[in-house]
N, CA, C and O atoms as a GROMACS GRO file, in nm:
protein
  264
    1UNK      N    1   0.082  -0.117   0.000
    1UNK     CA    2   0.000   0.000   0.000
    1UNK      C    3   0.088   0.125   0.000
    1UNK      O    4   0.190   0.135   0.068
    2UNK      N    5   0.054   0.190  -0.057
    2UNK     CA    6   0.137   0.380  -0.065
    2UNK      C    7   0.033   0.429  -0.076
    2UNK      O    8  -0.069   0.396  -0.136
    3UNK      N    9   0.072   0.557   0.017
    3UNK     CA   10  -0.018   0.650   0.025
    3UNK      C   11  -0.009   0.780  -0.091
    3UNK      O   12   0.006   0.899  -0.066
    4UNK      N   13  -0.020   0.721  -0.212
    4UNK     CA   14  -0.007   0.819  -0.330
    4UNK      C   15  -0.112   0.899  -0.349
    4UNK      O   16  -0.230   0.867  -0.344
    5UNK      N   17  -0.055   1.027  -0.377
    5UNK     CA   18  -0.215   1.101  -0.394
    5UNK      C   19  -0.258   1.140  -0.511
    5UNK      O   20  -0.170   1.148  -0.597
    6UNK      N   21  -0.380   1.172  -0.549
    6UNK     CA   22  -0.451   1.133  -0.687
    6UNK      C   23  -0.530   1.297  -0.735
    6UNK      O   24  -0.542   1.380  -0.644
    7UNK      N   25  -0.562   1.320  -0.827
    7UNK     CA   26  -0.718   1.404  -0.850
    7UNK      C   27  -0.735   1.376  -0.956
    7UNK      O   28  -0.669   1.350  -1.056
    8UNK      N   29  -0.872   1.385  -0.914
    8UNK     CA   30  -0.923   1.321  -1.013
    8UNK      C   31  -1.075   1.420  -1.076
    8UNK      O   32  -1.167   1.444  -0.998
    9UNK      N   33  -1.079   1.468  -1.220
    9UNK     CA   34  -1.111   1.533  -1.245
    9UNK      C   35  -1.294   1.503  -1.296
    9UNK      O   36  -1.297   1.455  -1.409
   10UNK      N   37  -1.403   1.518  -1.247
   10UNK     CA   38  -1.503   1.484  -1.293
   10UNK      C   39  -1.548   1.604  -1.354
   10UNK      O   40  -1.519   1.718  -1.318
   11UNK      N   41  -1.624   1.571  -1.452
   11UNK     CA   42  -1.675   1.685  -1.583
   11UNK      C   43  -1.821   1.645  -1.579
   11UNK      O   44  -1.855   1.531  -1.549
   12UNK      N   45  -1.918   1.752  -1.614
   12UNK     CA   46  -2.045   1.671  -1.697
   12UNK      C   47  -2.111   1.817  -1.782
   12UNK      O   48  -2.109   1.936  -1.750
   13UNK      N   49  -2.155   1.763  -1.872
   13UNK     CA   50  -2.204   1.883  -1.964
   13UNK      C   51  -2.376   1.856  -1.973
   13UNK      O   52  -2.451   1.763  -2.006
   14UNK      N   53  -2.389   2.015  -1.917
   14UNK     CA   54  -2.519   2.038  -1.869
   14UNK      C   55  -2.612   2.053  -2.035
   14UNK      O   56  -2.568   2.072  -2.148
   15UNK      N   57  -2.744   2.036  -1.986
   15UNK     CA   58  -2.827   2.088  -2.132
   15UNK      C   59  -2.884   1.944  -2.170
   15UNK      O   60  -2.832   1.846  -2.116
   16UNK      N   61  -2.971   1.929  -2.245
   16UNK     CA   62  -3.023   1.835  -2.290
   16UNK      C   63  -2.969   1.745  -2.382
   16UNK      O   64  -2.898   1.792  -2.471
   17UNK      N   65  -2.994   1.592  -2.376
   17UNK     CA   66  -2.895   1.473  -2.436
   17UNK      C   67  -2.974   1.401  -2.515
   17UNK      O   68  -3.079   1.350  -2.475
   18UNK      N   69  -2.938   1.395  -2.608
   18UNK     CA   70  -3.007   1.284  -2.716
   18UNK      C   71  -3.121   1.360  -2.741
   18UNK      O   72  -3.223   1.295  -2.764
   19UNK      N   73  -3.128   1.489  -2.744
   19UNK     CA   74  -3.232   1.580  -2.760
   19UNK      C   75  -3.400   1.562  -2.654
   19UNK      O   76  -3.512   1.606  -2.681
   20UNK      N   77  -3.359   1.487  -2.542
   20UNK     CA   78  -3.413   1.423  -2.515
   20UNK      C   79  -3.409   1.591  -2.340
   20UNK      O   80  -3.342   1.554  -2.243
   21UNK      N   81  -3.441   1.664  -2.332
   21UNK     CA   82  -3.436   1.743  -2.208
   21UNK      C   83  -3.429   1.666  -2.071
   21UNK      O   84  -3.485   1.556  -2.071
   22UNK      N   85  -3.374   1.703  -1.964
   22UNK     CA   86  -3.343   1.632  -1.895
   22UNK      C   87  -3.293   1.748  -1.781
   22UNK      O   88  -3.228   1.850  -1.807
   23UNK      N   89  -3.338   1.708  -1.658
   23UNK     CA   90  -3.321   1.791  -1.569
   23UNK      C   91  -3.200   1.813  -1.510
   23UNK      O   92  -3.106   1.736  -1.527
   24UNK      N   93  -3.191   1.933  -1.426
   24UNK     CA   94  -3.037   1.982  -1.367
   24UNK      C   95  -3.032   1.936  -1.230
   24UNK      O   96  -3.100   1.979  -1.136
   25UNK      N   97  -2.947   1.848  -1.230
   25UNK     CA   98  -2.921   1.842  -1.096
   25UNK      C   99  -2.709   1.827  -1.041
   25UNK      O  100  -2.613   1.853  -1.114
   26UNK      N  101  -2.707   1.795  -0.941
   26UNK     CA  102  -2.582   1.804  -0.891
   26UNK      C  103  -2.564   1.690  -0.857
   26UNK      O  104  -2.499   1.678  -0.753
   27UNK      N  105  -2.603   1.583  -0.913
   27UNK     CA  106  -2.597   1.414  -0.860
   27UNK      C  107  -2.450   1.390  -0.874
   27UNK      O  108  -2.397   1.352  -0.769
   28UNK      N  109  -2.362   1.404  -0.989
   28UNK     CA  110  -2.230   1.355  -0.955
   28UNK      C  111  -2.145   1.435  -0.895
   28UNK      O  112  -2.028   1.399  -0.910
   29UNK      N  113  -2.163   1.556  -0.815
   29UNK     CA  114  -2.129   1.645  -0.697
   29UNK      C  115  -2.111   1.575  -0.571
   29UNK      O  116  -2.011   1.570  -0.500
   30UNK      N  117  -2.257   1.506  -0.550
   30UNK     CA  118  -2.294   1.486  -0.419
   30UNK      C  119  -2.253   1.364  -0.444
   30UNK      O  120  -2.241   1.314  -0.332
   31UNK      N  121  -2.205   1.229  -0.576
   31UNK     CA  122  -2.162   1.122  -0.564
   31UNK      C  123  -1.958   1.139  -0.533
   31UNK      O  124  -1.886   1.052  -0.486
   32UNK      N  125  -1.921   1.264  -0.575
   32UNK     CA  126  -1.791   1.257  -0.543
   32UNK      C  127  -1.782   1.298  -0.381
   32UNK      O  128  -1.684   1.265  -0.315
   33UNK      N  129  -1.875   1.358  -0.334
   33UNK     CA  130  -1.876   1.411  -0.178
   33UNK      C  131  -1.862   1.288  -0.129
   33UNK      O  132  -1.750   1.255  -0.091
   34UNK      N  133  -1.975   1.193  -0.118
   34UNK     CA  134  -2.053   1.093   0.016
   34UNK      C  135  -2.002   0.952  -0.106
   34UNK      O  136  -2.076   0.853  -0.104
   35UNK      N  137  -1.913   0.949  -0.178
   35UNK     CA  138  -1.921   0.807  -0.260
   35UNK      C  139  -1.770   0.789  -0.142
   35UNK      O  140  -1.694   0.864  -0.081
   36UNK      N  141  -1.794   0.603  -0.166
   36UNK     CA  142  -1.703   0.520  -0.083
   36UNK      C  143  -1.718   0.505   0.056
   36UNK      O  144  -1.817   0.565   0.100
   37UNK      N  145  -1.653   0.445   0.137
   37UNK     CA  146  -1.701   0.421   0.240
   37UNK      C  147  -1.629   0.496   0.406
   37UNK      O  148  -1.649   0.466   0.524
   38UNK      N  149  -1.544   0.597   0.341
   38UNK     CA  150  -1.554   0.692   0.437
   38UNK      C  151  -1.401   0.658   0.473
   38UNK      O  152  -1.351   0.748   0.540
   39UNK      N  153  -1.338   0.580   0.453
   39UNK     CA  154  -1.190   0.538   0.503
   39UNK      C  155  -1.055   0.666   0.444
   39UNK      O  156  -0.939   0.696   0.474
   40UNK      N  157  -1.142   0.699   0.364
   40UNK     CA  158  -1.019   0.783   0.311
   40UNK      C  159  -1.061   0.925   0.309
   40UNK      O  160  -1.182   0.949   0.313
   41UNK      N  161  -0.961   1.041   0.304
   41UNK     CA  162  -1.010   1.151   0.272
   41UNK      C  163  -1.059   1.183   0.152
   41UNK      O  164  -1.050   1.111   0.053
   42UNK      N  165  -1.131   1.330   0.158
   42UNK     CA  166  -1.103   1.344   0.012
   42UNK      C  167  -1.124   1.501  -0.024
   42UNK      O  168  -1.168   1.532   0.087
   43UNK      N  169  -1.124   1.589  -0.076
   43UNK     CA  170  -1.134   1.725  -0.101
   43UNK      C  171  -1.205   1.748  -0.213
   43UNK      O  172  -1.165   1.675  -0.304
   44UNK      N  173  -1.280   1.808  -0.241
   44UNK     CA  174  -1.364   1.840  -0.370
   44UNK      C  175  -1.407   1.992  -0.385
   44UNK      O  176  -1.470   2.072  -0.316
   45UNK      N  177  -1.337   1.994  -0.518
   45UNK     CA  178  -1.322   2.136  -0.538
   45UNK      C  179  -1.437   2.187  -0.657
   45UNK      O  180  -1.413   2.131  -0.764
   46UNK      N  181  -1.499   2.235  -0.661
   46UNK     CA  182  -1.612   2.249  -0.760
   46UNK      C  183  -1.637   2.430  -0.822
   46UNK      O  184  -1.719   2.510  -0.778
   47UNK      N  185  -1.552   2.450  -0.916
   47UNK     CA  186  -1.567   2.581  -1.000
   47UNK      C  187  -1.657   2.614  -1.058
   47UNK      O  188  -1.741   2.534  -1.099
   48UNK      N  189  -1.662   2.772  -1.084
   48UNK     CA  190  -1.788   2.842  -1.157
   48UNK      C  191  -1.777   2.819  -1.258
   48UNK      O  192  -1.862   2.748  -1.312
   49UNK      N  193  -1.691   2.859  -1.313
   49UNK     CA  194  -1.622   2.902  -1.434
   49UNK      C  195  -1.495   2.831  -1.489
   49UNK      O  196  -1.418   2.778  -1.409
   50UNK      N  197  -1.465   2.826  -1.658
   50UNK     CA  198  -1.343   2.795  -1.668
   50UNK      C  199  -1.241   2.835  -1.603
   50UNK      O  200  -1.159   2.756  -1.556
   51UNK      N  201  -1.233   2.941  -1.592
   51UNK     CA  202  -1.114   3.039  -1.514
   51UNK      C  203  -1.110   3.029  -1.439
   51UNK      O  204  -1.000   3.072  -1.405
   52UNK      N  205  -1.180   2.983  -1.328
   52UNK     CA  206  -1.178   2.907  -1.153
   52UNK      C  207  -1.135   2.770  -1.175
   52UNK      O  208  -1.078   2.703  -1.088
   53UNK      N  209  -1.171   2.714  -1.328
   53UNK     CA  210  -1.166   2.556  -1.340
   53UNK      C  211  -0.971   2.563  -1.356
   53UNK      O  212  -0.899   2.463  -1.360
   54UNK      N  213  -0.935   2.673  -1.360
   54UNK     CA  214  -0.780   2.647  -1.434
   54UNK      C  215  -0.730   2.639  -1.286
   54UNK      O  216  -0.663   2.544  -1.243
   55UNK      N  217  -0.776   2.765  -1.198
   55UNK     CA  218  -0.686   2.785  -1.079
   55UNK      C  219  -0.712   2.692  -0.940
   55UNK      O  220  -0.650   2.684  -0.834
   56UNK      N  221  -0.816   2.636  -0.982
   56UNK     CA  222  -0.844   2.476  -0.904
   56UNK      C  223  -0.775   2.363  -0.913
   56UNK      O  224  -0.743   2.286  -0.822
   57UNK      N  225  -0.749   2.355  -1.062
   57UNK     CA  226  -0.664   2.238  -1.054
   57UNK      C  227  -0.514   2.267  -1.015
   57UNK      O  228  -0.455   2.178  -0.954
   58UNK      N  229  -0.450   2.376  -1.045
   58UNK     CA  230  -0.351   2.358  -0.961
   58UNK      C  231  -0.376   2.380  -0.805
   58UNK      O  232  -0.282   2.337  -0.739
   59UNK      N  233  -0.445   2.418  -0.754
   59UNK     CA  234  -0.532   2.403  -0.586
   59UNK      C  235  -0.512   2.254  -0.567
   59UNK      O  236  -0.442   2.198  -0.482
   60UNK      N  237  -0.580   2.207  -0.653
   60UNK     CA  238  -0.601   2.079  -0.624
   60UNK      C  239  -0.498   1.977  -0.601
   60UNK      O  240  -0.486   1.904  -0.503
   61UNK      N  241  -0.403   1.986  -0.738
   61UNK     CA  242  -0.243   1.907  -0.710
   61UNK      C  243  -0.172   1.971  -0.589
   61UNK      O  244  -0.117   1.887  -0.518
   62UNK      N  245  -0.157   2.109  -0.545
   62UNK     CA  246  -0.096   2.132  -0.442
   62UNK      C  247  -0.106   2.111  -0.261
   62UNK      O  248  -0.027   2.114  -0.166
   63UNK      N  249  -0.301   2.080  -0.291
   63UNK     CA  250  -0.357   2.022  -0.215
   63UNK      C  251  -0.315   1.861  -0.160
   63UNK      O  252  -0.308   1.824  -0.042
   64UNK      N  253  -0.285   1.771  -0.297
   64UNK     CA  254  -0.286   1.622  -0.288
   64UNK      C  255  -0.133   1.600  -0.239
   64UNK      O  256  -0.098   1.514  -0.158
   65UNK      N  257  -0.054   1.688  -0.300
   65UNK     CA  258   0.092   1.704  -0.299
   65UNK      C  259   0.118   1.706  -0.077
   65UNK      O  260   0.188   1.664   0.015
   66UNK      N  261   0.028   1.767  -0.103
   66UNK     CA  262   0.053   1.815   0.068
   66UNK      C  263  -0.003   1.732   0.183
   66UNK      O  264   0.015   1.767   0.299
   0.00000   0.00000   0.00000
């Protein structure tokens, strides 16, 4: 076992799929929050914007780094 640290980047693109409308919600938000069984940490960083999305991810590696 090593305690290597990871991020891991989840995406989802909002708007309707298969032309098919489909509601907004934050389900894979709240699955990266409360998913697994609690043994490990974890930090979740969630941006507005691209431009928050750039200065997060290095947040994020300096975060895992640490």
């Amino acid at each position: 076992m090593t305690g290597t640290p990871a991020v891991i980047v989840d995406t989802q693109r909002p708007g309707p799929s298969a032309g098919m409308p489909t509601k907004h919600e934050q389900g894979d938000l709240a699955h990266m929050i409360y998913a697994g069984h609690g043994d490990f940490g974890r930090i979740v960083l969630a941006p507005i914007d691209p431009g928050t999305a750039l200065l997060d991810m290095q947040t994020a590696f300096n975060l895992a780094d640490r």
